[in-house]
C-alpha positions, 0 to 999 in steps of 0.5 A: 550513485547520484540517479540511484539514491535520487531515485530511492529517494523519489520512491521512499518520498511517494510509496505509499500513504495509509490510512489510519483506522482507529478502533472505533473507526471515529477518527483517520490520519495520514501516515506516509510508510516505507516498502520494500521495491519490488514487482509489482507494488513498486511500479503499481504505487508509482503509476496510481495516484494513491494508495491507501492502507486501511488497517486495525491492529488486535493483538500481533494480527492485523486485520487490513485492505487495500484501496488503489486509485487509478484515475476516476476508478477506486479499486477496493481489495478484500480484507485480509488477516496478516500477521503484524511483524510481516505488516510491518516490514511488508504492508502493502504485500501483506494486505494485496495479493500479488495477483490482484498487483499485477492485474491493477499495475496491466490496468495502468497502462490501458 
């Protein structure tokens, strides 16, 4: 019971950082969010140095992408459209691929 609530806490602490894009794209800030665990986003978030939302919210679309950095390499993901309660409980989900997850978490252990 102890390792597993240190263990959620350990991945609740470093999940995920976003960024923060205002419409005018003038001003960014930091807010740390909360995911749910799962293969692959969880062991790609633990095994990348960050992990970066970048998203506009229009209405109840939320229009994002995905930067992940793995050692000296930036991956850039394509924009994506989501819907914004799925952004909400799921962001990094609903803004990269599952494929595009899994081929970046097989590129950190290479």
């Amino acid at each position: 019971m102890k390792n597993n609530m240190k263990s959620c806490l350990a991945i609740s602490v470093s999940l995920l950082l976003l960024s923060v894009s205002s419409a005018a794209h003038a001003e960014q800030g930091l807010e740390k969010l909360y995911t749910k665990t799962g293969y692959p986003f969880e062991p790609l978030v633990k095994r990348s140095q960050l992990v970066r939302i970048l998203y506009q919210r229009q209405d109840e679309t939320v229009t994002c992408r995905t930067e992940v950095t793995q050692g000296s390499i930036v991956w850039q993901g394509q924009e994506k459209k989501a819907r914004h309660d799925d952004f909400i409980t799921e962001p990094l989900r609903s803004c990269l691929e599952r494929s595009e997850a899994k081929r970046l978490l097989k590129n950190t252990y290479q």
